[in-house]
C-alpha atoms as one frame of an Amber mdcrd trajectory, in Angstrom:
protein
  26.264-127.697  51.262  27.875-130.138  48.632  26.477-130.566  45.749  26.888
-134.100  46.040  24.123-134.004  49.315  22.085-131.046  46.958  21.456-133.641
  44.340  20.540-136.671  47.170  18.074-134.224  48.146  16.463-133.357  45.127
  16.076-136.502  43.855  13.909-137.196  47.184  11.313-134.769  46.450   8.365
-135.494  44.990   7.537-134.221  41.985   3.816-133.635  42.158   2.277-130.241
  42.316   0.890-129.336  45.661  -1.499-126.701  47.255  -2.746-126.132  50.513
  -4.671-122.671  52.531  -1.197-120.621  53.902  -3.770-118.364  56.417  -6.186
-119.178  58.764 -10.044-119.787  58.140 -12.579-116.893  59.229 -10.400-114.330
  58.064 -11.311-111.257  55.096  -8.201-112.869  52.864  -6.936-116.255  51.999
  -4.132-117.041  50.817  -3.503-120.477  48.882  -0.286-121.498  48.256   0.983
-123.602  45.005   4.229-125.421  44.424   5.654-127.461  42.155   6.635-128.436
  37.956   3.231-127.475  37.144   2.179-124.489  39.283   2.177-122.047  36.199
   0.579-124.240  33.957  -2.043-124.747  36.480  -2.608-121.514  37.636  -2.567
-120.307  34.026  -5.520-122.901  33.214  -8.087-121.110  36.177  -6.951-117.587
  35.799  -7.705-115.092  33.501  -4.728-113.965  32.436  -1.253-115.768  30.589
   1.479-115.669  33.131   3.694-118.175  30.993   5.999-114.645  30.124   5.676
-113.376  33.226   8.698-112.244  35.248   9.494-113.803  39.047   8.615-111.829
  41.844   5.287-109.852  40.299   1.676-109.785  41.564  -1.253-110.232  38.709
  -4.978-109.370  39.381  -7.875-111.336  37.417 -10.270-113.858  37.969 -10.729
-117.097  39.072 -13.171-118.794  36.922 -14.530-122.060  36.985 -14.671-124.762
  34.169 -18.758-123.996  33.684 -17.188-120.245  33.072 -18.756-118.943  35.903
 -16.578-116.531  38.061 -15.513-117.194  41.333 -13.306-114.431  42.790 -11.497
-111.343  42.414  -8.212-112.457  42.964  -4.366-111.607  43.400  -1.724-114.023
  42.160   1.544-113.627  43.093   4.602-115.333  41.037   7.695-116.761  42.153
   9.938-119.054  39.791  12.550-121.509  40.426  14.901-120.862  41.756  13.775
-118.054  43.824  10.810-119.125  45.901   9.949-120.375  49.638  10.647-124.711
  48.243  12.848-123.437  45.231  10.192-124.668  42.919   7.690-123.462  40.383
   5.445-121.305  43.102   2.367-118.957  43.510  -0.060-117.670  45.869  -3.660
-116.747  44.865  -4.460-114.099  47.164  -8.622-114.173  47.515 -11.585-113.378
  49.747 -11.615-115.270  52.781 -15.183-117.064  52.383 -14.775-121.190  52.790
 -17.251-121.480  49.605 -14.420-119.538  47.524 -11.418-121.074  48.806 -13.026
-124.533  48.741 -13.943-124.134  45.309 -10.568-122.358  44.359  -8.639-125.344
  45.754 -11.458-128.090  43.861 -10.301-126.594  40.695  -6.568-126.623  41.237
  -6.865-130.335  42.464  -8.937-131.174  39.382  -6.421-129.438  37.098  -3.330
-131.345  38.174  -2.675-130.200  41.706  -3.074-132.103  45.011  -3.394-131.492
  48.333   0.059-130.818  50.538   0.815-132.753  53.287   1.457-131.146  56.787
   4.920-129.175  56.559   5.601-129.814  52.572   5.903-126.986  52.055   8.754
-126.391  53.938   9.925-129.548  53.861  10.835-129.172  49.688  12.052-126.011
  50.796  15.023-127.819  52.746  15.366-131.152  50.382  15.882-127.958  47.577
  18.791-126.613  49.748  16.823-123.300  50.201  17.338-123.781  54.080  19.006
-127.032  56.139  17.189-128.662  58.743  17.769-126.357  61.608  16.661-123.851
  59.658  13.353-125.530  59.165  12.330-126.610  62.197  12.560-123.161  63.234
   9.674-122.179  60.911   7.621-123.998  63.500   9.090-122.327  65.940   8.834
-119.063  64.321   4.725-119.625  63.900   4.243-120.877  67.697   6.128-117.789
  68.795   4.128-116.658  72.142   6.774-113.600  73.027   9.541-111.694  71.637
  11.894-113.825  72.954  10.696-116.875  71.511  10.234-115.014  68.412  13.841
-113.463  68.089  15.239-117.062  68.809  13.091-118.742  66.496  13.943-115.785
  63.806  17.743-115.963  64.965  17.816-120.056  63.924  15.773-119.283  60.825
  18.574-116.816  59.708  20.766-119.709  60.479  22.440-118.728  64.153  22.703
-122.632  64.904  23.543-123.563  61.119  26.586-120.791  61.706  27.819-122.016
  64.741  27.791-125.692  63.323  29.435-124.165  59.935  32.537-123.222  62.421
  32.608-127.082  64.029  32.381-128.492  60.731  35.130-126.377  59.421  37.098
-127.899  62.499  36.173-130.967  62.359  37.200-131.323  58.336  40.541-130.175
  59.142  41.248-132.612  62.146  39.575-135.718  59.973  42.333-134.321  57.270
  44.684-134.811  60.051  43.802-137.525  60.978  43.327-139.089  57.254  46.843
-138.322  56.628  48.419-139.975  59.256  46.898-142.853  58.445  47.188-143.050
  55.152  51.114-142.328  55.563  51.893-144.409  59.131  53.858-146.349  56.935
  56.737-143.244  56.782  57.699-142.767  59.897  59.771-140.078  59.028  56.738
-138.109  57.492  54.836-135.426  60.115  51.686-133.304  59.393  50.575-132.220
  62.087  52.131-132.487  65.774  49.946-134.089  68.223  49.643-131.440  70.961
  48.310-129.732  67.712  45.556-132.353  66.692  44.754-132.724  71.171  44.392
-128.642  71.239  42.089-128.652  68.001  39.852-131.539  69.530  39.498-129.632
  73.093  38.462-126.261  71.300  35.364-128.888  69.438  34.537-129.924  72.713
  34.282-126.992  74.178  32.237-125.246  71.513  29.941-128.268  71.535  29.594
-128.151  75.608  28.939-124.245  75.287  26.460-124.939  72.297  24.364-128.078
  74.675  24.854-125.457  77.729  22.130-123.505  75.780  19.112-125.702  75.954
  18.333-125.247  79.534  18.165-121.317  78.887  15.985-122.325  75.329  13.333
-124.458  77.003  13.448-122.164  79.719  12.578-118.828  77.347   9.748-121.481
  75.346   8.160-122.784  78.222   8.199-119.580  80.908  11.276-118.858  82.983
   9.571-120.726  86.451   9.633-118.441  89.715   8.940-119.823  93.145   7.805
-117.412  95.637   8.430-119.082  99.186   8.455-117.931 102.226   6.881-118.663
 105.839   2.759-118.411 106.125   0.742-115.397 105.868   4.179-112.839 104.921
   2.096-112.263 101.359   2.783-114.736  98.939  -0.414-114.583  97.160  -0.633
-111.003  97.764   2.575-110.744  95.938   1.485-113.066  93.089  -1.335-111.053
  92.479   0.235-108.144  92.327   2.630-109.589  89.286  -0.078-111.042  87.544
  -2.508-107.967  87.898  -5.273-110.037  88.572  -6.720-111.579  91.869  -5.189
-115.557  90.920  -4.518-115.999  94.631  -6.637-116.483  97.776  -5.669-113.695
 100.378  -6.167-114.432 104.052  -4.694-113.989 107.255  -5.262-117.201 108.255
  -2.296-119.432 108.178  -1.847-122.147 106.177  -4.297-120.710 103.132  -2.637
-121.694 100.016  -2.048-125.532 100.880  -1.271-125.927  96.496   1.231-124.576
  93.955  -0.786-121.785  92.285   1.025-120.973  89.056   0.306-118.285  86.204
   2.793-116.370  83.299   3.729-112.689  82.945   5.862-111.172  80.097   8.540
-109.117  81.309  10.427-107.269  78.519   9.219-109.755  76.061  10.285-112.731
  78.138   7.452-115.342  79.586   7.867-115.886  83.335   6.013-118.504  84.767
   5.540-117.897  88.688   4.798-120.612  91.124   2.773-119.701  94.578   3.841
-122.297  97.143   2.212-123.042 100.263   3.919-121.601 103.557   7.033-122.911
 105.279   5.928-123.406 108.860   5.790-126.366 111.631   2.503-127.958 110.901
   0.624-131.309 111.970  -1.919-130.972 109.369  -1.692-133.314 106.941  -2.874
-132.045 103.744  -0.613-128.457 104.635   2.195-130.813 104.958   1.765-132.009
 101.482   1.352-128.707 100.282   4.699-127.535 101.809   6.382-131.265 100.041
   5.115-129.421  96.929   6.944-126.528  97.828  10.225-127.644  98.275   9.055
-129.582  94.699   8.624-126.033  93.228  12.213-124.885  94.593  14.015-127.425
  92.778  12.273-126.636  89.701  12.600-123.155  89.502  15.563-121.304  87.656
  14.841-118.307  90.260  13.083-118.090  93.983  11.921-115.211  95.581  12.105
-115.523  99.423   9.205-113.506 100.603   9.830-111.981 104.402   8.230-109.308
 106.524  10.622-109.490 109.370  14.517-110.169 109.743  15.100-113.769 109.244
  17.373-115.865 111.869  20.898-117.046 110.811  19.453-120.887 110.835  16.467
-119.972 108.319  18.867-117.687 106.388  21.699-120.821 106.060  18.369-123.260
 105.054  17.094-120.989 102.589  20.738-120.516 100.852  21.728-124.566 100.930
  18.234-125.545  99.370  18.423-122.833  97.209  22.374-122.775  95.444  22.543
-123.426  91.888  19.646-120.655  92.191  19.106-117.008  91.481  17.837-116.094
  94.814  15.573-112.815  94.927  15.532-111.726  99.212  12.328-109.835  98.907
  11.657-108.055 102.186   7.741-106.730 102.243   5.283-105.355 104.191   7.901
-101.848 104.304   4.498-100.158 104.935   4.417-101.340 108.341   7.748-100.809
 109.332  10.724 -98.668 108.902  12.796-100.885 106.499  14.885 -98.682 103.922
  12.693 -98.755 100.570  15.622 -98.847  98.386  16.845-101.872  96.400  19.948
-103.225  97.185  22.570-106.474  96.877  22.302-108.823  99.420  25.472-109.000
 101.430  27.041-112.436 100.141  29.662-113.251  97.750  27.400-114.877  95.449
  26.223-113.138  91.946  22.733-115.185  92.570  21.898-113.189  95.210  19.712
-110.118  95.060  17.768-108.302  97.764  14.773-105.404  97.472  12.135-104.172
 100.395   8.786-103.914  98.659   5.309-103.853  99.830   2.894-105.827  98.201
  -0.065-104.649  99.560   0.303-100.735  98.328   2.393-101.897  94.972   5.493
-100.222  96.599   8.405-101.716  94.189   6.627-103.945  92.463   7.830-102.678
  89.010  11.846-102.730  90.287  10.901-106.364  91.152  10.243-107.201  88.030
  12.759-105.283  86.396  15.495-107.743  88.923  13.425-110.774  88.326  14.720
-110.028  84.260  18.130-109.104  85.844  18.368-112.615  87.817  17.046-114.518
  84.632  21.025-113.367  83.352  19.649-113.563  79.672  22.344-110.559  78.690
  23.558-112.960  76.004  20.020-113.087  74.316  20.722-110.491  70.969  19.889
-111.102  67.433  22.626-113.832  66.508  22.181-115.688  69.283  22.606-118.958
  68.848  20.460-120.985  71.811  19.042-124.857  71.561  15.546-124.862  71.962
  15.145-128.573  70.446  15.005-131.057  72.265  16.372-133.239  69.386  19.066
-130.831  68.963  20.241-131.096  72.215  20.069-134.977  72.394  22.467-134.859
  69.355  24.439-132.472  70.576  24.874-134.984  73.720  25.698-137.553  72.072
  28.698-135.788  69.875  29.857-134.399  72.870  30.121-137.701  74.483  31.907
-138.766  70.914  34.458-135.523  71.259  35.542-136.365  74.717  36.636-139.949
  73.750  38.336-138.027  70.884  40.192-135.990  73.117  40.822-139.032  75.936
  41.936-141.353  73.454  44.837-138.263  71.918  46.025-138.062  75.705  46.159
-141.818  75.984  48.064-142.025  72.802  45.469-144.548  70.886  46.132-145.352
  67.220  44.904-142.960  64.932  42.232-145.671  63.468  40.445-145.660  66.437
  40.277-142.310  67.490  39.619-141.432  63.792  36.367-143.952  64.436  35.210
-141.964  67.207  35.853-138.676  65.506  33.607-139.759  62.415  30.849-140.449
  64.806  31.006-136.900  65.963  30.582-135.988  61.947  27.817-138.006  61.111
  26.283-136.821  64.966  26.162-133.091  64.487  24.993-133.505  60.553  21.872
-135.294  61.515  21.124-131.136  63.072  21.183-129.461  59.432  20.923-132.863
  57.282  24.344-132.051  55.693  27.423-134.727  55.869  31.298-133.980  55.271
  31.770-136.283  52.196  35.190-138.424  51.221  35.650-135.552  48.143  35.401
-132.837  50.909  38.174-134.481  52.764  40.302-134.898  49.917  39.855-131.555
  48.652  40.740-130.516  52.136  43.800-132.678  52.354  45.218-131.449  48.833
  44.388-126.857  49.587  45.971-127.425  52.643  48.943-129.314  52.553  51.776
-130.338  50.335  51.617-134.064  49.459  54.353-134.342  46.645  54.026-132.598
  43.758
């Protein structure tokens, strides 16, 4: 970060002292944070003892005591001074019993001696305008606290370590040296004789942007995917054991099991966590000829389902024909495609797991038999395998925002006229235009900018303009 955009920021914040509860009520502890100017001062005036000398980093236990001099709490203050702290700032935490009567009157006194109550996310909010984290970075707090699994929670601690502020750190780096480019050869069109950079150059530099940008957006549908449940569509014909099967996943009876046809008419949905990822499966009503008209709707619903899922298990007890296997695969490409063959109990189907014959990666096959839990637990274990998350390690860098990704659109769309407009041999003023909106897209992620002095400074390290 400049320190141009470091000093913008700081003079946004403001400069009151603020505290708010950093736990949850009902517990044995609370925790109450303080930041700001005045946070020692403060402190110093409702605790018992001086922590003007006292070194960053260290944890202090006295007494709270109130301005009649009548104690309050035992309590634990821990110190943290600028710059090191969570905002950068001035900062403590009083560590105290977790009764509301304490903390209420804990946070009275700090109010009446100068404090006043933090607004939702200010905390982390001064944290970023002090360039202790960009914006990325923040946002992924909240992402970090809503956390449901462990791979929400590796993402959100991934982004928070700065996996998406790295991977933009790389564009920006690119994207500086093809504005210096581009800044040159405008600023010297004047000597034709004068060359800094060949074309094919500046076109192959603009292409490797776009594609980092494209892989970067790619991510989002994975991200939402991994925050919201991975959705699985069991389908299949009537009565082969969809609910039988969902219940089975779910270890709890969440489906209505009957031999009569037609029983689930509705999408039945619930989650399971499968090696720390959510799955979110989808019972669908069965695929049959019918003339009932609410079972119709049901089966609309179904083919619904199958279009929103990322995978579908196909749920059979018998061989399917070539028609129903050549319906299945044209509603179902784009897909991962799990041909689960059950009922093995009543037949003499070969139990073991195997790749369904097709040369399509999407495709997986497995005989199981819901009923007696026969390969249940290798169902699972290729449900993970068709989800393809391989990539997801601990410097990952996936788009879970939703803001992110509409950014991320938008300077993608600003790239590719980049790179149409090099191929079509525009001026250099108006493909530099379309290359600054790409700049000023991707800095809205982290809050950060590439200033004039930045290109300058670029210009002058990296290339010999006179002497």
């Amino acid at each position: 970060m400049s320190n141009f955009a470091s000093t913008k920021r700081y003079n946004m914040i403001n400069k009151d002292t603020i505290c708010a509860m950093a736990t949850a009520t009902g517990g044995a502890l609370g925790v109450i944070r303080i930041s700001g100017e005045k946070t020692i001062k403060i402190v110093n005036s409702i605790f018992s003892k001086e922590l003007s000398n006292a070194k960053s980093h260290t944890i202090h236990y006295g007494m709270i005591t109130g301005d009649d001099g009548m104690m309050i709490d035992e309590v634990v203050v821990s110190l943290f001074k600028s710059p090191h702290s969570y905002t950068g700032e001035e900062s403590a935490e009083i560590s105290c019993h977790g009764s509301t009567y304490i903390i209420h009157q804990i946070i009275s006194l700090l109010i009446h001696h100068g404090c006043r109550m933090a607004e939702p996310g200010e905390f982390t909010k001064r944290a970023f305008l002090n360039g202790k984290m960009d914006l990325s970075q923040a946002e992924a707090v909240a992402d970090l606290i809503a956390s449901s699994n462990k791979a929400n929670h590796q993402i959100a601690i991934s982004q928070l370590k700065g996996s998406i502020s790295n991977e933009l750190a790389v564009l920006r780096d690119k994207l500086l040296h093809l504005t210096s480019l581009m800044e040159l050869e405008l600023d010297f069109s004047d000597h034709e004789d004068l060359q800094f950079a060949d074309r094919a150059e500046l076109l192959q530099l603009a292409q490797t942007i776009e594609e980092r940008i494209s892989r970067l957006a790619n991510t989002f549908e994975t991200g939402q995917a991994l925050k919201q449940g991975i959705p699985v569509a069991i389908i299949g014909k009537t009565n082969v054991g969809k609910s039988t099967l969902l219940n089975r996943l779910v270890g709890e009876e969440r489906a209505i099991v009957s031999d009569i046809h037609g029983t689930t008419r509705d999408t039945i949905e619930d989650i399971i966590d499968i090696n720390g990822v959510t799955f979110r499966f989808i019972d669908t009503a069965g695929i049959r000829q019918t003339q009932d008209t609410v079972e119709m709707i049901g089966i609309k619903r179904t083919y619904q389902s199958m279009e929103k899922a990322r995978i579908i298990i196909w749920l059979t007890d018998q061989q399917p024909t070539d028609e129903e296997r050549d319906i299945i695969m044209t509603r179902c490409q784009g897909k991962a495609l799990i041909w689960a063959r059950n009922k093995i109990d009543l037949t003499n189907e070969v139990t073991e797991s195997g790749n369904l014959p097709h040369p399509n990666d999407n495709l997986y096959h497995i005989a199981i038999s819901a009923k007696h839990n026969t390969h249940i637990n290798e169902l699972k274990e290729l449900i993970f395998q068709a989800a393809k998350l391989e990539t997801l390690d601990g410097d990952c860098a996936i788009v879970t925002s939703a803001r992110h990704y509409n950014i991320l659109c938008t300077a993608l769309d600003d790239i590719r006229r980049v790179v149409s407009g090099m191929r079509e041999g525009l001026s250099s003023d108006l493909v530099a235009e379309d290359l600054r909106l790409v700049i000023n897209n991707l800095s809205e992620i982290t809050g950060g900018t590439i200033t004039t002095d930045e290109v300058l400074g670029n210009i002058f390290q990296h290339f010999c303009v006179g002497k």
